[in-house]
C-alpha positions in Angstrom: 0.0 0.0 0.0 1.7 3.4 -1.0 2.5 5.7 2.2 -0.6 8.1 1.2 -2.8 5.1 1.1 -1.6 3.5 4.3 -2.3 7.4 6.4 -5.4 7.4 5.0 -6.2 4.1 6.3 -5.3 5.3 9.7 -6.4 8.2 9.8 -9.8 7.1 8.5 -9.3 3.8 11.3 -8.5 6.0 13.9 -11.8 8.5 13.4 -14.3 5.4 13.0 -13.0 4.0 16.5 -13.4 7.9 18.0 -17.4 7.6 16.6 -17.8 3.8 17.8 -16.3 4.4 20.9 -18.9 7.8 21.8 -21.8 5.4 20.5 -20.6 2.8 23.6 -20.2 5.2 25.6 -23.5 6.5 25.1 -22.2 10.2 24.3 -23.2 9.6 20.3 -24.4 13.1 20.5 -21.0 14.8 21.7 -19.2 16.6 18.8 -16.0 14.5 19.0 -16.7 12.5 15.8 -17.5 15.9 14.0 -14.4 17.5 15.4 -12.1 14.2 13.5 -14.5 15.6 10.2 -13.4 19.3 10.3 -9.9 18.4 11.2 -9.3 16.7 7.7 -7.7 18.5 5.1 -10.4 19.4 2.4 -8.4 18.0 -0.2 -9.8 15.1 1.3 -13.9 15.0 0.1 -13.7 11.1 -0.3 -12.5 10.5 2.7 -14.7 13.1 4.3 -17.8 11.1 2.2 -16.8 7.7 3.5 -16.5 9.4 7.2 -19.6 11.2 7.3 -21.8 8.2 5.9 -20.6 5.7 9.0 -21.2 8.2 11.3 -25.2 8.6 10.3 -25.1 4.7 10.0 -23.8 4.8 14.0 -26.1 7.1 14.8 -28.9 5.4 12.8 -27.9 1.9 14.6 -28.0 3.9 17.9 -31.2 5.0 17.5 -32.9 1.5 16.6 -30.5 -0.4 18.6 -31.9 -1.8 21.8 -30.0 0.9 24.1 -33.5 2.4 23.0 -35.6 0.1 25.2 -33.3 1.2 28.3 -35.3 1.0 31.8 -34.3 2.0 34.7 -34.3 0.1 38.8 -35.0 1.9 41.6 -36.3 1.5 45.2 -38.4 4.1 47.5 -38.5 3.8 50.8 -41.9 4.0 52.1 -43.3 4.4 55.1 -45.8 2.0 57.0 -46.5 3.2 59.9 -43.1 3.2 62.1 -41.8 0.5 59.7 -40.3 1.0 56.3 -41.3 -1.0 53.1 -38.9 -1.0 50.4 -40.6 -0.6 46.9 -38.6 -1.6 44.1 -39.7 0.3 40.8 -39.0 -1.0 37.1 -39.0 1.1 34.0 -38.5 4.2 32.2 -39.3 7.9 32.2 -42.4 7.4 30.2 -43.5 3.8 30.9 -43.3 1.3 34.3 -43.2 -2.1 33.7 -43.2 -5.0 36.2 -40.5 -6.7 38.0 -39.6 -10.5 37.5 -39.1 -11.7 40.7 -36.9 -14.1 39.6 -34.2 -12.0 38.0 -33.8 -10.0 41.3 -30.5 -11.1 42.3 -30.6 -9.5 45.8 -31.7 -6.4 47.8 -30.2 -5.7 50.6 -30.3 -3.0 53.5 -26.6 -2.1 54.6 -25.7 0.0 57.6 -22.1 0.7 59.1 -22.5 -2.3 61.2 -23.7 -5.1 58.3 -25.9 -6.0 56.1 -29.6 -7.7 56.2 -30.3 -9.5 52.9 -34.0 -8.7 52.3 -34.5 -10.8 49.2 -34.9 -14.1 51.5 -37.8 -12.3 53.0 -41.5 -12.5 50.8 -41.6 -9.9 48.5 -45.1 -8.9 47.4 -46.2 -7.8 43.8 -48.4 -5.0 44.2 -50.4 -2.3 41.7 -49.8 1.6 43.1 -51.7 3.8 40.3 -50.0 3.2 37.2 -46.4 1.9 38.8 -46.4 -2.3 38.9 -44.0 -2.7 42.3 -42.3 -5.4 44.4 -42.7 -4.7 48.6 -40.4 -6.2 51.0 -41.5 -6.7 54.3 -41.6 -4.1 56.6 -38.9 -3.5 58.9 -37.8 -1.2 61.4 -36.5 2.2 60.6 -32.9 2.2 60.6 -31.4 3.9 63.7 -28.3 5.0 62.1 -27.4 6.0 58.1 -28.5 3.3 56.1 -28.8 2.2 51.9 -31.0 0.2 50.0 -29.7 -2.0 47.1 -30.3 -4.1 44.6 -29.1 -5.8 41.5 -31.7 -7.0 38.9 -30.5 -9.2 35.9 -32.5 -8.3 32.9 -31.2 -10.8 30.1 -29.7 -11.1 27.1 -32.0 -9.3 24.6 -31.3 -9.9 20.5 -33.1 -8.0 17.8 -35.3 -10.0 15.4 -37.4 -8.6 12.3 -40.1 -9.1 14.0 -38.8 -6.8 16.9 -36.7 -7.3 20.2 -36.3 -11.0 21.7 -35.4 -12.1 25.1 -32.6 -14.6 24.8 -28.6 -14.2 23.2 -27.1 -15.1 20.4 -26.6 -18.4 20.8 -30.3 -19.0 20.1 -30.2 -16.3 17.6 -27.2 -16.2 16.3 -28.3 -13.4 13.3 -28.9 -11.0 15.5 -28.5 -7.2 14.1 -28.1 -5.9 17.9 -27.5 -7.9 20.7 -27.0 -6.6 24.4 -27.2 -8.2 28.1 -28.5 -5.9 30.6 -27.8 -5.4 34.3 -29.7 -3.0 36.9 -27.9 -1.6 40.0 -30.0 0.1 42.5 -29.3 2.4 45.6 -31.8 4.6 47.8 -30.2 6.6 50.9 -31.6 6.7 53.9 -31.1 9.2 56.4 -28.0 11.7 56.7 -24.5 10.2 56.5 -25.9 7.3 54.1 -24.4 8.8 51.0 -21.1 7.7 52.6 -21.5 4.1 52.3 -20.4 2.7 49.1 -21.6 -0.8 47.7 -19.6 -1.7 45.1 -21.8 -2.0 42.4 -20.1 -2.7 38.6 -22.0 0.6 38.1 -22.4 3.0 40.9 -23.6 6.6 41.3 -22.0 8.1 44.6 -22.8 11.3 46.4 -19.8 12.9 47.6 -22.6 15.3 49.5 -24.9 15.2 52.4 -28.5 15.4 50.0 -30.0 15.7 53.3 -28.3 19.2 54.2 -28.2 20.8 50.9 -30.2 23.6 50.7 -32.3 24.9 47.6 -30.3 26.3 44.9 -27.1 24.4 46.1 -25.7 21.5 44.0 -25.4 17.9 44.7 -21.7 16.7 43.4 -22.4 12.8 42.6 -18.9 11.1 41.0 -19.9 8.1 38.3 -18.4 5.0 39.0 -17.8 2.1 36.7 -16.4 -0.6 38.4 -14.4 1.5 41.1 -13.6 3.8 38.5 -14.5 7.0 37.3 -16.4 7.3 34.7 -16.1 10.8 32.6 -19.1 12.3 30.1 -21.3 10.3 31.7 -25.4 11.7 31.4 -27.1 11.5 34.4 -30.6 12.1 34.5 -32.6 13.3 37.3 -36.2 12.3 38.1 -38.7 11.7 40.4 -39.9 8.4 39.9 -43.1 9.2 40.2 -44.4 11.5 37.2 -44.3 9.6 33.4 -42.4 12.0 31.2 -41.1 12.3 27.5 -36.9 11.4 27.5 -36.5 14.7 26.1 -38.0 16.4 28.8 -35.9 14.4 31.6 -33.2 16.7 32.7 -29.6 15.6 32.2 -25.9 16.6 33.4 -22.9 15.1 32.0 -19.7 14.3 34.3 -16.6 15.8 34.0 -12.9 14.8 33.3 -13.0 13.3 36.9 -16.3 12.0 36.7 -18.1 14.0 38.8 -21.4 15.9 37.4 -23.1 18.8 39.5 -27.0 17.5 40.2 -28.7 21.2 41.6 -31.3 20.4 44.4 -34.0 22.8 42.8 -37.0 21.3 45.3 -38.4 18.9 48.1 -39.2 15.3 47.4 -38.3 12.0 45.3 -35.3 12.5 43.9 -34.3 9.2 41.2 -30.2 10.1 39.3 -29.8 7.4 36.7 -27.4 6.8 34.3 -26.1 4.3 31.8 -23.0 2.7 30.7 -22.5 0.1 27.0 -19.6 -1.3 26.6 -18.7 -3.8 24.1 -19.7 -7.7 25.5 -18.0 -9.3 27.4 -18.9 -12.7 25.5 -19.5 -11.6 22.0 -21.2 -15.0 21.4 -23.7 -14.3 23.5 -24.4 -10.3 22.8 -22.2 -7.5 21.4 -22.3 -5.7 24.4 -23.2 -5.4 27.8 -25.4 -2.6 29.3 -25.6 -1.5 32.7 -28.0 1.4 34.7 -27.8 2.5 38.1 -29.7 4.5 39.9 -29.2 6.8 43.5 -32.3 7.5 45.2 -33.5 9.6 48.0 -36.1 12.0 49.5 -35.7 15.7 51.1 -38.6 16.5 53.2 
């Protein structure tokens, strides 16, 4: 290959990886990819051309791919008299759907002093207007800072012509898009919980007391992906109650050091998610592996 042909090459391998690697990360909208277009020399149209067409073709897979379909898992706290139910929610912005009890790998209430591992109690499905939920039992109020968690497995998920499956590869192995998808869940519970980290493989952590911020202030909550941080991350902040349009859901994107600036505008629910796709882990199985996490809690 002549030396002209071979920089092209890598210049033109080098940019595709830049626009693949934002549409893992789930940044497909940042203007990295367009920054590698205008930094071509414009003696270059073909190149330009053959750029510009497989970034709309990553954007186009993006948008039908079954990142889509993304729901999120979180748990509320509720009160039952002086006990505490925790209510584990399923779903997305503008739809709830119901939990499989079976792919709820645990839920658990930690404090400093241990952990009590709530999913060996009953857990009771249970309609609450339009939200589908799973209750624990009830238990007593913790007397010191305590969290909530859970992990939910939602399966390998392939798509078909006839629309998304629920199963991997290996039963489908023509899969256009393929994904597995894991939920992470924390809720905090009284000032001094947002200390306690859990160690999920995705984890939002509040390196603030949401309990003594004031309104106006902002809540600085680092994105972790397995212990790491995770930068240009979107969170999004909801309520977890009201049903609303994606493009309506408010979002802030972390920083070089993974930290994103949450302002604590009002009282009440307050549901950060965010989500991470990475390429699979076991690309016979699914092309990549999605996770969510969620970081609940509630300012009176």
């Amino acid at each position: 290959m002549p030396e002209r042909d071979a920089d092209v090459e890598y210049r033109r391998g080098k940019a595709l990886a830049m626009i693949c690697s934002q549409r893992y990360r789930g940044s497909i909208g940042s203007s990295a990819p367009l920054r590698v277009l205008r930094s071509l020399p414009g003696n270059e149209a073909p190149l330009r051309m053959h750029l510009l067409r497989s970034l709309l073709l990553c954007w186009a897979a993006w948008a039908l791919s079954p990142g889509a379909m993304a729901h999120d898992l979180w748990i509320v706290a509720t009160n039952e008299g002086p006990l505490l139910r925790a209510e584990m929610n399923f779903g997305d912005p503008g739809k709830r759907d119901p939990l499989i009890l079976q792919r709820l790998l645990d839920l658990n209430l930690i404090t400093a002093t241990g952990t009590v591992l709530m999913r060996e109690g009953s857990l009771e499905p249970r309609q609450i207007g339009e939200r589908p939920v799973l209750l624990s039992e009830p238990f007593m109020a913790p007397s010191a800072p305590a969290v909530l968690t859970a992990r939910y497995d939602n399966g390998y998920w392939v798509k078909t012509p006839g629309g998304m499956r629920n199963t991997s590869k290996r039963l489908y192995p023509a899969a256009t898009e393929s994904l597995w998808s894991a939920k992470m869940a924390k809720t905090l519970i009284g000032p001094g919980a947002y200390r306690i980290v859990v160690g999920h493989d995705l984890e939002l952590m509040a390196l603030d007391d949401p309990f003594t911020l004031k309104a106006g202030q902002a809540l600085r909550v680092s994105v972790l992906l397995h212990g790491m941080p995770l930068t240009n991350a979107e969170v999004r902040v909801e309520d977890g109650t009201t049903l609303m349009a994606d493009k309506d859901v408010p979002v802030y994107h972390s920083g070089a050091d993974g930290i994103a600036n949450v302002p604590i505008e009002r009282r009440g629910s307050y549901v950060l998610a965010v989500e991470y796709r990475t390429e699979g882990r076991d690309p016979q199985l699914a092309a990549s592996d999605q996770y969510n996490a969620t970081l609940a809690f509630w300012l009176h």
